[in-house]
C-alpha positions in Angstrom: -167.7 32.1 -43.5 -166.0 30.5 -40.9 -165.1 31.4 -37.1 -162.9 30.5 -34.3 -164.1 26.5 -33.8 -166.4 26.5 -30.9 -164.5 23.4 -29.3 -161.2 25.2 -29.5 -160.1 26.9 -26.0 -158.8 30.3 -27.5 -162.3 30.7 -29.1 -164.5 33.6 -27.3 -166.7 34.4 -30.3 -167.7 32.2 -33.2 -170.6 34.1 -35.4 -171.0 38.2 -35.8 -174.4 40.3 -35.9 -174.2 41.9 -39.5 -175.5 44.9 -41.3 -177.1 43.9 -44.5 -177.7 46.9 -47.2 -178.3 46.2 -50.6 -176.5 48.4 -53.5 -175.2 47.8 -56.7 -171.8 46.8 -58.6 -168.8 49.2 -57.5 -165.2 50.1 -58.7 -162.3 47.7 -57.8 -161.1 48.0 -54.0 -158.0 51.0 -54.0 -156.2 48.2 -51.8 -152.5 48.4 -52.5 -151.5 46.0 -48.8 -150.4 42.8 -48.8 -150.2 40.5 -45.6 -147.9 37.4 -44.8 -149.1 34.2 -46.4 -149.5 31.7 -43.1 -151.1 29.1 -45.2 -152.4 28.3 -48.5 -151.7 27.0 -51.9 -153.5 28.5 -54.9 -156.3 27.1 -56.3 -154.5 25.3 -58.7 -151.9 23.7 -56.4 -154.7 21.5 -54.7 -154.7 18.1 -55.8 -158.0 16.7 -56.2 -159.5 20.0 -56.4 -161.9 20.2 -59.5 -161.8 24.2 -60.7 -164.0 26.1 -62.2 -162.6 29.2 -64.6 -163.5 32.4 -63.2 -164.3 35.4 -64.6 -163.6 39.3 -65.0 -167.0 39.6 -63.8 -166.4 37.3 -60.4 -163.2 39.3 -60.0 -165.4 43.2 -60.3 -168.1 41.5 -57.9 -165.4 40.1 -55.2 -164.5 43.3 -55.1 -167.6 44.6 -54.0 -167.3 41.5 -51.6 -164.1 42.5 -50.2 -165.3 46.3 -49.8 -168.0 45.0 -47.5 -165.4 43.2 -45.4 -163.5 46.4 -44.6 -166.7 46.6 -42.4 -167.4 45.7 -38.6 -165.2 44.8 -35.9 -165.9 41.1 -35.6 -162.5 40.1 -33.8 -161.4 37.3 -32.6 -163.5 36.7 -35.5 -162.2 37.1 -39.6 -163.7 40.5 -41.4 -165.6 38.4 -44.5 -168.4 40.2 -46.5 -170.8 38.6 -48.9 -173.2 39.4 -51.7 -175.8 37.4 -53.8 -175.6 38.8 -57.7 -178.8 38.0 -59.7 -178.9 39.1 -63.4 -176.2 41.3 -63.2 -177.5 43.4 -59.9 -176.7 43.0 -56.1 -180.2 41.8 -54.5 -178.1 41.2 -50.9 -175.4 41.9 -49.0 -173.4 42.0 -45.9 -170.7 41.6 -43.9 -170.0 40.2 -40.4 -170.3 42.6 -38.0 -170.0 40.9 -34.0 -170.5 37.8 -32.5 -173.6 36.5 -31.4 -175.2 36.5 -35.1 -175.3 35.0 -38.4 -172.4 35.0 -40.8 -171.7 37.5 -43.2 -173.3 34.6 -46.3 -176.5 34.3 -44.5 -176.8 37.3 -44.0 -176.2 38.5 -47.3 -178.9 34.9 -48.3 -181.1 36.3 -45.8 -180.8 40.0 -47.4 -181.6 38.5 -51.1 -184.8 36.6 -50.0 -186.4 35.1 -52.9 -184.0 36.1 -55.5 -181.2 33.5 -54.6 -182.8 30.9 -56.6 -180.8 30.2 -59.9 -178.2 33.5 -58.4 -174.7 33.7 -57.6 -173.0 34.0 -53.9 -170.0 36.1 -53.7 -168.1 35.4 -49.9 -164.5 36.5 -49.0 -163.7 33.3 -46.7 -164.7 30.2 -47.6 -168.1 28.9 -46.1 -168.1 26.9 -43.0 -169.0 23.2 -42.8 -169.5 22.7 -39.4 -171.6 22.7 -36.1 -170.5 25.5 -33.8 -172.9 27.8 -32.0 -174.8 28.0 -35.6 -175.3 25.5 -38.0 -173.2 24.8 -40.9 -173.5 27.6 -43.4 -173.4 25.3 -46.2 -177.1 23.8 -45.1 -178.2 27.7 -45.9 -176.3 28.1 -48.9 -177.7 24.6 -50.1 -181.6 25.7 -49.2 -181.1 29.2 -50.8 -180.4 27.3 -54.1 -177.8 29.7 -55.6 -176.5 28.4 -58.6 -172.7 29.4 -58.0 -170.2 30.2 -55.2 -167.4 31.9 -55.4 -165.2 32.6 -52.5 -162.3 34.5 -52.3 -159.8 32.4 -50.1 -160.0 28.8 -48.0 -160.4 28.2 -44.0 -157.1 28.1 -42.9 -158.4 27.3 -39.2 -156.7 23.9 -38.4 -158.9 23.4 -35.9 -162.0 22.5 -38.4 -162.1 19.9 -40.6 -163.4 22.4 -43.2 -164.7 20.4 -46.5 -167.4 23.9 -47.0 -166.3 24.0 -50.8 -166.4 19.8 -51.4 -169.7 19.6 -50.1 -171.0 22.3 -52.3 -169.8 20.9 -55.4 -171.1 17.1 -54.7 -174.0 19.0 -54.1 -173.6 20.1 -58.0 -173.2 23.7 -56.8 -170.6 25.5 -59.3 -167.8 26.2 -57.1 -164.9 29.1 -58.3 -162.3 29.5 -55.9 -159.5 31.7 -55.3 -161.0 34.8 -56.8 -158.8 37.9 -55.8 -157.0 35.4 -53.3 -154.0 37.6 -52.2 -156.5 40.8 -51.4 -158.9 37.8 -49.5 -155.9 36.5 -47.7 -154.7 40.1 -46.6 -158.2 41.0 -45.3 -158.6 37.8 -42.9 -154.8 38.1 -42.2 -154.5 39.5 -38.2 -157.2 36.1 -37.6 -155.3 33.4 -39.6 -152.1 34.8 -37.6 -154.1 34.4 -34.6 -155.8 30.8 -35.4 -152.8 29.1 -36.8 -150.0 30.2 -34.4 -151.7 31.3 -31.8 -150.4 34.7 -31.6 -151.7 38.7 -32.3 -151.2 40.1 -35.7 -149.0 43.3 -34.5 -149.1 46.9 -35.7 -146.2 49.0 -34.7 -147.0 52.8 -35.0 -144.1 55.9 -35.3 -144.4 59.3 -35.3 -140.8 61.5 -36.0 -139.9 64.6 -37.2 -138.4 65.2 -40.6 -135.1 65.0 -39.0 -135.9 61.4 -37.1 -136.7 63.1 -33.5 -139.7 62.4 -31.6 -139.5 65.3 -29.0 -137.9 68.4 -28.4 -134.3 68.7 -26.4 -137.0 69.6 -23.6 -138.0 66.2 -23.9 -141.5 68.1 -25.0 -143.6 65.7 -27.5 -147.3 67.1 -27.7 -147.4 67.3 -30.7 -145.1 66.1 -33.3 -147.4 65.4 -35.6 -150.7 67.8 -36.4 -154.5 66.9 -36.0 -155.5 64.9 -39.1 -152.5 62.9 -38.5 -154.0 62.0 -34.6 -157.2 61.2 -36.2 -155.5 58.7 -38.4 -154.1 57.1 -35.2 -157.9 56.5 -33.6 -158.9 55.1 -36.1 -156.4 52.8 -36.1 -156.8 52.2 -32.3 -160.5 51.4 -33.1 -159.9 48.6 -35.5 -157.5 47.2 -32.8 -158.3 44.7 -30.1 -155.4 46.1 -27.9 -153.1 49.0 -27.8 -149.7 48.8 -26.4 -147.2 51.2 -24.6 -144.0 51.0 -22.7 -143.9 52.3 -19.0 -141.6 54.9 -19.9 -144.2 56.5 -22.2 -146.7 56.1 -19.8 -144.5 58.1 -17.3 -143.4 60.6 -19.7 -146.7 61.8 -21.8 -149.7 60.2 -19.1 -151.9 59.2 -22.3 -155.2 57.6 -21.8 -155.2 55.5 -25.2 -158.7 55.5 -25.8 -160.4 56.1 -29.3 -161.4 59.9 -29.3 -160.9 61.8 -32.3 -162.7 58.7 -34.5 -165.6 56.7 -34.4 -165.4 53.4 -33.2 -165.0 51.6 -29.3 -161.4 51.8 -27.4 -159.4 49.0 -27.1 -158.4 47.5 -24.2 -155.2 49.2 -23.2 -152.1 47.8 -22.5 -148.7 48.8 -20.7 -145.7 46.6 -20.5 -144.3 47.6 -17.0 -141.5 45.5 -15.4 -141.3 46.7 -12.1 -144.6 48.0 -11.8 -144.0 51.8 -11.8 -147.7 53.0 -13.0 -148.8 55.4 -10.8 -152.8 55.1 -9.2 -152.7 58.7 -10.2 -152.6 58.5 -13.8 -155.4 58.8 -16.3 -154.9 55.2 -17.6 -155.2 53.8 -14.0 -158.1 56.3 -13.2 -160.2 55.2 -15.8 -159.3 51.4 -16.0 -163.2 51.1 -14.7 -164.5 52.6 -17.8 -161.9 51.2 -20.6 -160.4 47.6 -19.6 -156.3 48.1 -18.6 -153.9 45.6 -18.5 -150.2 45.9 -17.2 -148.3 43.6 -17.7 -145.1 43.5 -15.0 -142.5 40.8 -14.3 -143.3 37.8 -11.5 -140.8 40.0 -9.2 -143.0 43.4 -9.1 -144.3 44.7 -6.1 -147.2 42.7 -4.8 -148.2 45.8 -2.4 -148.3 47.8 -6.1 -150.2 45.1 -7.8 -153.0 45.0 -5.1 -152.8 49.2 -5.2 -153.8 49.0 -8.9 -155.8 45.5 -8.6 -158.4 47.7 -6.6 -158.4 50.7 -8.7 -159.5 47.9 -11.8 -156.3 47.2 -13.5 -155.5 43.6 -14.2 -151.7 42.9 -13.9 -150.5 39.7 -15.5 -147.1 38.5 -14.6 -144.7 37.6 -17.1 -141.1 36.2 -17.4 -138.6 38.6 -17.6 -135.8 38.7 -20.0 -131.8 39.3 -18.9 -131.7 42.7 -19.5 -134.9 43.3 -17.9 -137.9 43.9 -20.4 -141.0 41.9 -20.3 -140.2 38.4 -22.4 -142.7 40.1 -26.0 -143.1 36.8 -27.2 -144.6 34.7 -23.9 -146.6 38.8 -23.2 -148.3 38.0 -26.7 -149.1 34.7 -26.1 -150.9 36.1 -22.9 -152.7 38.1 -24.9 -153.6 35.9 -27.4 -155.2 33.8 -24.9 -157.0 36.9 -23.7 -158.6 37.4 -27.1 -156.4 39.7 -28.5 -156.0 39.7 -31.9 -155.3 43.1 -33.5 -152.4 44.9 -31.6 -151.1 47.7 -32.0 -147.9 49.2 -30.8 -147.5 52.8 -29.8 -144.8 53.4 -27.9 -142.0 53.9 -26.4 -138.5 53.5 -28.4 -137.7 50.8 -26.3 -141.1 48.5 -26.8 -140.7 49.0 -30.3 -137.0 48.4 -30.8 -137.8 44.9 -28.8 -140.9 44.2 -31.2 -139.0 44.6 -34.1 -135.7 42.9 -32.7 -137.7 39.6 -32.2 -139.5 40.0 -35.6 -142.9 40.3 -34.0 -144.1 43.4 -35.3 -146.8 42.4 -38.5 -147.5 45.8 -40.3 -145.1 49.4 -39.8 -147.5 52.7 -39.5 -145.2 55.6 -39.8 -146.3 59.6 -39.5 -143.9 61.7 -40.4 -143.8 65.5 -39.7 -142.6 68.2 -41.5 -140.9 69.5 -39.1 -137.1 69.9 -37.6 -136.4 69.5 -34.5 -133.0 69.7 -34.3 -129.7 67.8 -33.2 -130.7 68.1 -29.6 -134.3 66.8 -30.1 -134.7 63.6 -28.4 -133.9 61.1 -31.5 -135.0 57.4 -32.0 -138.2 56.1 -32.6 -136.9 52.8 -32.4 -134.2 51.4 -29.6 -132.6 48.7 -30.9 -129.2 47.0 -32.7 -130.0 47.5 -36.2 -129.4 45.7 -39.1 -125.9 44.7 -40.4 -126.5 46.2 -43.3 -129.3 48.3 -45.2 -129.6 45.1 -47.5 -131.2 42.8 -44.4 -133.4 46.2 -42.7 -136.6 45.4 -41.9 -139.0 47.5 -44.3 -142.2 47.2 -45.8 -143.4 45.6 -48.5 -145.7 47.6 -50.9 -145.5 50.7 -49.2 -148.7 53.0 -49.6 -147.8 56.7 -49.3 -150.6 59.0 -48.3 -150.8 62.7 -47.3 -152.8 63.2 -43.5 -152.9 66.9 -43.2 -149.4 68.3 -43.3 -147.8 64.9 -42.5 -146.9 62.3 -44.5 -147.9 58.8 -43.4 -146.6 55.6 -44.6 -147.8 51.8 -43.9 -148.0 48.6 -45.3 -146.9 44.8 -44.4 -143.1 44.1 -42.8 -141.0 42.4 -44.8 -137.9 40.8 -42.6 -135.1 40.0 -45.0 -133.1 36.7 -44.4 
């Protein structure tokens, strides 16, 4: 697997602690989601690139693979999973976990102990080649002496020199490549975003009524949606790096963001606040000692306000300001980007997500959907923003998946952003 390069400045983490279990061959992954392709050609598109034919086999074990990378939360590190198949049985795997241990293939090596001789090494990302804060992985794979590799998808860090696969097969390693590619490329999708452009992979979350409102005429939002459906939403927040709101839903609904109703860790919490309106009194301000918050305000906010929060724990980063007055979302991700934010995800309010999806930042569209009316008056818009010219150029997501949470409805999947 590889990491973040150790030599590159955005890097904060380069291995992840793993949990290694051993089990046997499972169903295909129920994984409908695609993600945006930010590098890559097939297999077969790579000159020089000798081959080898895969199998139904190597596609039913990547599988397994690829259901151990749903594990962990290694960010700013890639989710990657491994197993080693020997005579038709798993005898290890694992998959990458946090930083500050071995990769999710020597892991899984480490898991299989003797039986890797002569076996077969099933990894999601294509092993790395280089020295970081571990040694190459390839040195392991090549002193386990497995007989095959097969990986799901290749490095697309640009800043390694990669070459995990070439030295393998001069090594007279069978090499298959490009085994259940587009579901490899989807799972390490928010880190490739992250490594190649040096920006967060963005999830923007709605919640409306059946007739498009998100609060009563009372302006009275808690809640639209039912239990099961806020459940869903923590654990999304836990698979996140950072979770994002706009001052005026700070103001309005005094939410403390954190990861309740789920298992997992809270993210670090986020509010984009111009003018620097968050009050010291507010849950997210009162407990910015126990779960990191930043706010991020433009370079004319209050300094008197700044020092107020600065010494309650918040961290306010300055950022330009656009003409009509909202932070600048494209130099407030690059911020975060360099803060090791990788997985964001947008909650709120109409006007943070209108400006997400204006500037085509927004990655993947989470939608909950009550079945509920709440009436002409009800406060309407989930989104504040132009529009589209027509329905023919709307933003809208690619593959939807449809699933029932409770009572609501909830639909996600990949943004596609017509031309």
């Amino acid at each position: 697997m590889s990491g973040n390069d150790p030599k590159d400045p955005k890097d904060s983490a380069s291995v992840r602690p793993v949990s290694t279990t051993s089990g046997a061959k499972g169903d295909a992954e129920a994984a409908s989601s695609q993600a945006p392709n930010f590098s890559h050609s097939s297999p077969s598109e790579r000159s020089g690139s000798r081959v080898s034919p895969l199998t139904t086999d190597d596609e039913q074990w990547m599988d397994v693979a690829l259901a151990h990378a749903k594990n962990g939360r290694p960010s700013p590190n890639p989710h990657v999973g491994a197993i080693v198949v020997k005579d038709g049985h798993v005898v290890g795997s694992a998959h990458h976990e946090r930083a500050g241990t071995d990769h999710a293939e020597i892991a899984a090596l480490r898991a299989a102990g003797a039986h890797t001789r002569g076996a077969s090494l099933y990894v999601t990302l294509e092993p790395c080649n280089h020295h970081g804060r571990t040694p190459p992985c390839t040195d392991a794979i090549l002193a386990s002496h497995v007989a095959r590799v097969v990986i799901g998808v290749r490095d697309p860090n640009p800043h390694v020199e990669g070459g995990g696969l070439e030295r393998l097969r001069q090594a007279g390693i069978e090499v298959v490549e490009g085994v259940r590619e587009e579901k490899a490329r989807a799972r390490i999708a928010p880190w490739a975003k992250h490594i190649t452009i040096a920006l967060p992979y963005v999830s923007l979350k709605l919640a409306l009524s059946l007739d498009g409102r998100i609060a009563t005429r009372t302006g009275e939002s808690k809640w639209v949606t039912g239990p099961d459906a806020r459940a869903k939403v923590h654990l999304l927040r836990s698979k996140s790096d950072g979770i994002a709101i706009g001052i005026g839903t700070a103001l309005a609904d005094d939410p403390r963001l954190t990861v309740r109703d789920a298992p997992g860790e809270s993210p670090v919490r986020i509010v984009f606040d111009t003018k620097l309106r968050l009050p010291p009194a507010s849950r997210l301000v009162q407990t910015a000692r126990e779960t990191r918050l930043l706010v991020l305000c433009g370079h004319d906010a209050s300094v008197e306000a700044e020092e107020q929060l600065g010494a309650l724990g918040v961290e306010c980063l300055r950022m330009p300001v656009l003409a009509e007055g909202r932070i600048d979302v494209f130099a407030a991700l690059r911020g975060l980007a360099q803060r090791g934010i990788v997985n964001l995800m947008v909650e709120g309010g109409a006007e943070l997500a209108g400006s997400f999806l204006a500037g085509r930042f927004a990655d993947e569209l989470h939608v909950f959907v009550a079945p509920i009316l709440l009436g002409p008056r009800g406060r309407a818009g989930a989104v504040d923003w132009a529009g589209p010219d027509t329905p023919q150029t709307a933003p809208r997501i690619k593959a939807p998946a449809w699933e029932l949470v409770g009572h609501d409805a909830y639909v996600h999947g990949p943004l596609l952003y017509p031309d």
